[in-house]
C-alpha positions, 0 to 999 in steps of 0.5 A: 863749247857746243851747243850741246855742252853748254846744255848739259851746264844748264841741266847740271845746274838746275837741281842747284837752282831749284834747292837755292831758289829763296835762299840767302847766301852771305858771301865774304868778299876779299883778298886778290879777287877785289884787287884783280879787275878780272876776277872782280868782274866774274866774283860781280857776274856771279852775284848778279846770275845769282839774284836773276836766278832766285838766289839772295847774295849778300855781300861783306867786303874786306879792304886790308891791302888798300887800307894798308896802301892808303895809309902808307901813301899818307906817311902813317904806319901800320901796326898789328898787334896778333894779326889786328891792325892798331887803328888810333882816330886818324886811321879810323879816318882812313878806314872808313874813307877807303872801305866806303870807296871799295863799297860804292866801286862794288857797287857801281860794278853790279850795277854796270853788270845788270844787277842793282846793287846799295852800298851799306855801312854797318853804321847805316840804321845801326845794323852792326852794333860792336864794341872795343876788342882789346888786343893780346894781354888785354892791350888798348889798340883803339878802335877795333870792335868785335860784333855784338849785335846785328840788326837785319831789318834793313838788309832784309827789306832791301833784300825783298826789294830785289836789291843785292847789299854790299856791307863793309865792315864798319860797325857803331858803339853804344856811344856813336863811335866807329869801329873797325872790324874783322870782315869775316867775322862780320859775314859770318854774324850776317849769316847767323842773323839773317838766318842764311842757307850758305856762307861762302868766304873767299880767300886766296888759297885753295882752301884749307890744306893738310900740308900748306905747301901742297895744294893736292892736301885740300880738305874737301871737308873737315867737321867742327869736332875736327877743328881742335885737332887741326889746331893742334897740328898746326893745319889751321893757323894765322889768318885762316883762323877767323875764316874757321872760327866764323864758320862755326859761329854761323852753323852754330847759329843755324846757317846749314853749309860754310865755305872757304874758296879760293877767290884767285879762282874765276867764278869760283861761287858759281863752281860751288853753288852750281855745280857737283863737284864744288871747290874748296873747303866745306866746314860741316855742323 
């Protein structure tokens, strides 16, 4: 790249960086862009260009396949009952092990980068209260909790302090117990509490597709009195689902854009805050 293209990406960006400056963006960290050590270089890059630039990432981190990998090193099977994984006490054990490992691996690799990066539980000052969730036909599949409350305050003051959280998705019931919860259900309630301007969910496709084995359907857009339809058709199904279902949470709860992107892409957030054409999905109040 010339000199003088590496100039017109600064200009490009700067109208960006000028509407994002002070804003929160609440970013859904998973899938093969936390196992891939080069798209895990560029996803920390991004964030750490962000808070130099005025922008306030948060970050929600998933941890599925290494759970998965962990408890199979441990001779323990996974079970899922309607795409939940059943998680008895052992392997509430493992979770926690495991997701507190990949937090402080994010962590060390934003500090390593330039930015300063704090691990967060949602156990840490009881910031993702939860409760049980129950499986299909009411089934008791142990301790998977659903967001019943967030408690802001401390992402906020680390936040004004300069610092970017990584939060893993852990949440605490009423009664001290630990649940294991959905990671993109938990950024996109983040979102809604810390009144974000942006939740950006990284997944491992393009985003959301009209024919799933034709990557040129990509819907740019789709709008929330869309999603029944979609439903409907069978666009929007399996694991794409939560993604669809948090976004909505969130614009309904005030935050003014949503994204799905597709994490396998290098810095992918960079492209859809930076730039005009964007990538991905927009869901749209």
């Amino acid at each position: 790249m010339t000199p003088l293209e590496k100039a017109g990406v600064l200009v490009e960006a700067l109208p960006y960086i000028k509407k994002f400056y002070g804003k929160t963006v609440v970013i859904k960290y998973g899938g093969h862009a936390m196992i891939n050590d080069q798209l895990k270089q560029a996803v920390v890059t991004d964030l750490v260009l962000m808070k130099f630039v005025g922008i306030h990432p948060v970050v929600v981190h998933g941890g599925g396949p290494e759970i998965t990998g962990m408890l199979k090193r441990l001779g323990i099977e996974s079970q899922f009952v309607g795409g939940l994984r059943v998680t008895d006490s052992p392997t509430m054990e493992v979770v926690e092990m495991v997701l507190g490992k990949l937090n402080k691996e994010i962590t060390s690799l934003i500090n390593r980068l330039g930015g300063r990066g704090v691990g967060l539980s949602g156990k840490d000052a009881n910031l993702i209260i939860a409760a049980k969730k129950l499986g299909g036909e009411q089934q008791d599949i142990g301790f998977v909790g659903e967001v019943t409350e967030i408690n802001p305050g401390l992402v906020e003051t680390v936040l004004k302090e300069g610092y970017i959280p990584i939060i893993s998705p852990v949440g605490v019931g009423r009664d001290g117990e630990s649940y294991n919860i959905n990671a993109d259900y938990v950024a996109g309630a983040m979102a809604k509490a810390l009144k974000a301007d942006k939740l950006i969910i990284l997944t491992d496709v393009e985003g959301i597709l009209e024919n799933r084995h034709d990557p040129s359907s990509l819907l740019s857009t789709i709008k929330v009195q869309d999603i029944p339809a979609l439903v409907d058709r069978g666009v929007l199904q399996g694991g794409m689902l939560p993604k669809v279902d948090c976004c909505v949470e969130a614009i309904r709860g005030g935050v003014n854009s949503t994204h799905i992107l597709d994490g396998r892409v290098p810095h992918s957030i960079l492209l859809e805050v930076f730039t005009d054409q964007g990538i991905g999905t927009m869901v749209a109040p």
